[in-house]
N, C-alpha and C positions, 0 to 999 in steps of 0.2 A: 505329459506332452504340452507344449508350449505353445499355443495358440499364436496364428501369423497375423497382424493388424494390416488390412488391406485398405484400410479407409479411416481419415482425419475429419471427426466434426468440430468445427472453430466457430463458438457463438461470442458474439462481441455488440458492444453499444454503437452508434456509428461515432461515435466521438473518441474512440479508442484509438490514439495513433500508431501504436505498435499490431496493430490486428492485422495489418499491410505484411509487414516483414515475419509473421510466423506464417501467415498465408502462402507466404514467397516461399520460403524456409520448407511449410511442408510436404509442395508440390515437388519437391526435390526427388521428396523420397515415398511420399505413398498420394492414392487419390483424396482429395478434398475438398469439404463443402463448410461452409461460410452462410452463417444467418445470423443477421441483427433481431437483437433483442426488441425493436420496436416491431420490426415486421411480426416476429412468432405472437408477437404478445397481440396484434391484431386476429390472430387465428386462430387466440388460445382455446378454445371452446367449443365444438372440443381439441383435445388437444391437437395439433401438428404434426404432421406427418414428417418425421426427421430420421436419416440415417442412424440405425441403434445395433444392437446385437454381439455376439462374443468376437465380428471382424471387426469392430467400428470403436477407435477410441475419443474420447470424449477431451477437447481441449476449450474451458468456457470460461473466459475473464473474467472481469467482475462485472455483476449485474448491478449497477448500479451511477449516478454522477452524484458523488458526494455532498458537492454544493446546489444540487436539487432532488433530494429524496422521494420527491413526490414521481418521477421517472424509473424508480428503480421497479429493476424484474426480480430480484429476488425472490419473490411470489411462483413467478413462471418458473425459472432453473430451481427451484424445490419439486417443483410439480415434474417437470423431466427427469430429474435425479431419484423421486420415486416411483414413477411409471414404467420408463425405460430401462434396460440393460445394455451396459457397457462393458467392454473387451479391458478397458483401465479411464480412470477420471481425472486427468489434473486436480490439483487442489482439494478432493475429493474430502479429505477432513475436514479444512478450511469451511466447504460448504455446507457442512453438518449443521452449523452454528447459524446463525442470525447474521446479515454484514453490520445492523448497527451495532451489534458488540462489538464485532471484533475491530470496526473503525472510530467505534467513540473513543477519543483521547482519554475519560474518565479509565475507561475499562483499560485502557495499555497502560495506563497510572500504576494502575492496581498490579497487572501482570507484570511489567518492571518491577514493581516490588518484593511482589511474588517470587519471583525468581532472584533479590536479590542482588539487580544488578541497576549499575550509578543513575539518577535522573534526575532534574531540576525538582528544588521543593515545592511541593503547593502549597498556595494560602489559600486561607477562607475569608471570602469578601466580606463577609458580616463580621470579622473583627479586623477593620480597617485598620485599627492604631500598632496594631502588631506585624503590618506586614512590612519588608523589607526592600524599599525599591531601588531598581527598575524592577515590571514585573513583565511578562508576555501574556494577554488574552489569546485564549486560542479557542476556537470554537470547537465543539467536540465531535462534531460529524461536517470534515470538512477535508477540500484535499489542494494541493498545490501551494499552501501557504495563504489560498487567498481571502483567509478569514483569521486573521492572526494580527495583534495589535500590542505594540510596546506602550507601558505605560509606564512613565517617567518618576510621578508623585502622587498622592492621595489626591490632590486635585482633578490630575487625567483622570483616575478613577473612578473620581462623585459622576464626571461627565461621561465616562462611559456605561455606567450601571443606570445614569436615567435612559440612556439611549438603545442599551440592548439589553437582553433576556439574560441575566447572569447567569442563568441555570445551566442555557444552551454552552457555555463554557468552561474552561479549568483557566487559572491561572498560576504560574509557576516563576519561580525567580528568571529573573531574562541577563542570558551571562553574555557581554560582547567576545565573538568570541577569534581565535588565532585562526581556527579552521574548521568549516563545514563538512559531512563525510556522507555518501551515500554507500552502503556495502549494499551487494547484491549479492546473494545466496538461492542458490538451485537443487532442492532436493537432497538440503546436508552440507552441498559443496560449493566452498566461495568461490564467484563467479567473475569477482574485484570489486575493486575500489575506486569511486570517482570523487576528487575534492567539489566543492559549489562553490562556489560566489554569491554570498548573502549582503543584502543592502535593507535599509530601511524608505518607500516610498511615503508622498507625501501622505498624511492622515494616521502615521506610524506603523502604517502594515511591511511585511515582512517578506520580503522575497528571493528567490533562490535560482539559480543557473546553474550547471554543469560548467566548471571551467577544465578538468584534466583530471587522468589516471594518476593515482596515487598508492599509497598503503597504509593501512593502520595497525598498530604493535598487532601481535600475535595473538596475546589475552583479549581483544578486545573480537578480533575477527571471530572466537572459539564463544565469544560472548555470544557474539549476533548471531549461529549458529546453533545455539544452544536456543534463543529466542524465538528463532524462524522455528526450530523444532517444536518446539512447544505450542505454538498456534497452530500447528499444523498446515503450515504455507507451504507452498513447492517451489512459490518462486517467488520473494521475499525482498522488499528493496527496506534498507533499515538505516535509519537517520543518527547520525552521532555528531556531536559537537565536540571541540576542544577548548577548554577555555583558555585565557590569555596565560595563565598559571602553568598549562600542561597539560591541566584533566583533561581525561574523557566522560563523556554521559551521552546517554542515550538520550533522544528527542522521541521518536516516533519510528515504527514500523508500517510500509506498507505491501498491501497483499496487491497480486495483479499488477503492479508497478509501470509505467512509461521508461522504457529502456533504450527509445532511439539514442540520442544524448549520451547512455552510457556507452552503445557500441561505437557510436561517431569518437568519442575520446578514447576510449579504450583497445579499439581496433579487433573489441571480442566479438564473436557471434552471436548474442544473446537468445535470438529467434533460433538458431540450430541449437543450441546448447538444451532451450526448454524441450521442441520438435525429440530432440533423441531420447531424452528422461522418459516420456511418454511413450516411445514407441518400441523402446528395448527394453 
């Protein structure tokens, strides 16, 4: 017997732009309630009183702002995810884990490799004379690009290793490149493609806009697919580069993603497309 979900709980940060339009999205189709992680995390103790049970599905973005960890619930949505019982869990794998793994850049190093599939090479800053420039610093628990630095010659280099924590970083060969690629992937099924528009701002950081709907080869879509599978994400935004050559390589995967942007270019529903995965 199939259990009816009569009730959407949506926990989000208040800085989560897309938390609006799945809000929107889910009052279409069933009742729902909406709580910021800073409110619950004021009540946590004890815990909150929150819609739960075999009616009540559970849709909880990411607990966390990447570029300030020190704000993250992670804490609290472990502590609901084992108190409470839920009807089904977005991301429910995904939150098995730790977020600093699954968003340190070291660790998706590793998991691109693991699997196998293309990515910029890393160097190890303690042997300077061997590295191959340009390179990209990228800090390793960070999101939007806004901790990301091109580094030209061994000289940028001496100057950026006095000035920040090399540890907190990976660095990778930095390829200019023909085309930027955001895939978004929903529970398995590609949900498209949107090109960026990548620039370098002053101080050599790195930044990135949605310019249009696109497509990338087939192999490469079955890649990101295979990727998202394996982290266990449900709804999976995954970073690919083309270099000027033709390659493809992977950059980065993200869990929880900002998909206004996507549906403005792409004209998809992103917010109905996750709403249904969860409720059918």
């Amino acid at each position: 017997m199939v259990t009816k979900i009569s009730q959407l709980l949506i926990l989000s940060s208040k800085n989560d732009l897309s938390a609006t339009r799945l809000i929107k999205e889910g009052q279409k189709l069933t009742k729902v309630s909406h709580y910021l992680y800073n409110d619950l995390t004021r009540k946590s103790l004890p815990l909150p009183k929150i819609p739960s049970g075999k009616n009540v599905a559970l849709l909880a973005r990411q607990p966390y702002v990447a570029n300030a960890i020190e704000h993250s619930a992670d804490a609290l949505l472990h502590m609901i995810l084992s108190e409470f019982s839920f009807a089904s869990v977005f991301d429910d794998k995904l939150y098995q884990q730790s977020f600093m793994r699954y968003e340190d850049k070291l660790y998706q190093s590793y998991v691109l490799q693991k699997l196998e599939l293309p990515f910029a090479q890393l160097w190890n800053t303690t042997k300077p004379k061997a590295i191959v420039f340009p390179i990209i610093a990228k800090k390793r628990i960070s999101s939007r690009h806004n901790a990301n630095y091109v580094l030209h010659d061994r000289s940028e280099l001496q100057t950026f290793m006095k000035d920040f924590d090399t540890a907190q970083y990976i660095f990778q060969t930095y390829f200019p490149l023909k085309a930027d690629y955001r895939i978004l992937i929903c529970k398995g099924k590609l949900l498209g493609t949107v090109a960026r528009d990548a620039w370098l701002e002053e101080g050599n950081k790195t930044i990135v806009k949605v310019a249009g709907a696109t497509e990338v080869p087939s192999k490469i879509a079955q890649q990101a697919i295979k990727l998202s599978d394996y982290i266990g994400c449900d709804l999976c935004g995954i970073d690919v580069g083309e270099t000027e050559t033709g390659d493809f390589f992977f950059i980065e995967y993200n869990p929880s993603p900002q998909f206004l942007g996507f549906e403005r270019e792409t004209g998809r529903n992103i917010a109905e497309a996750v709403i249904k995965s969860l409720l059918t």
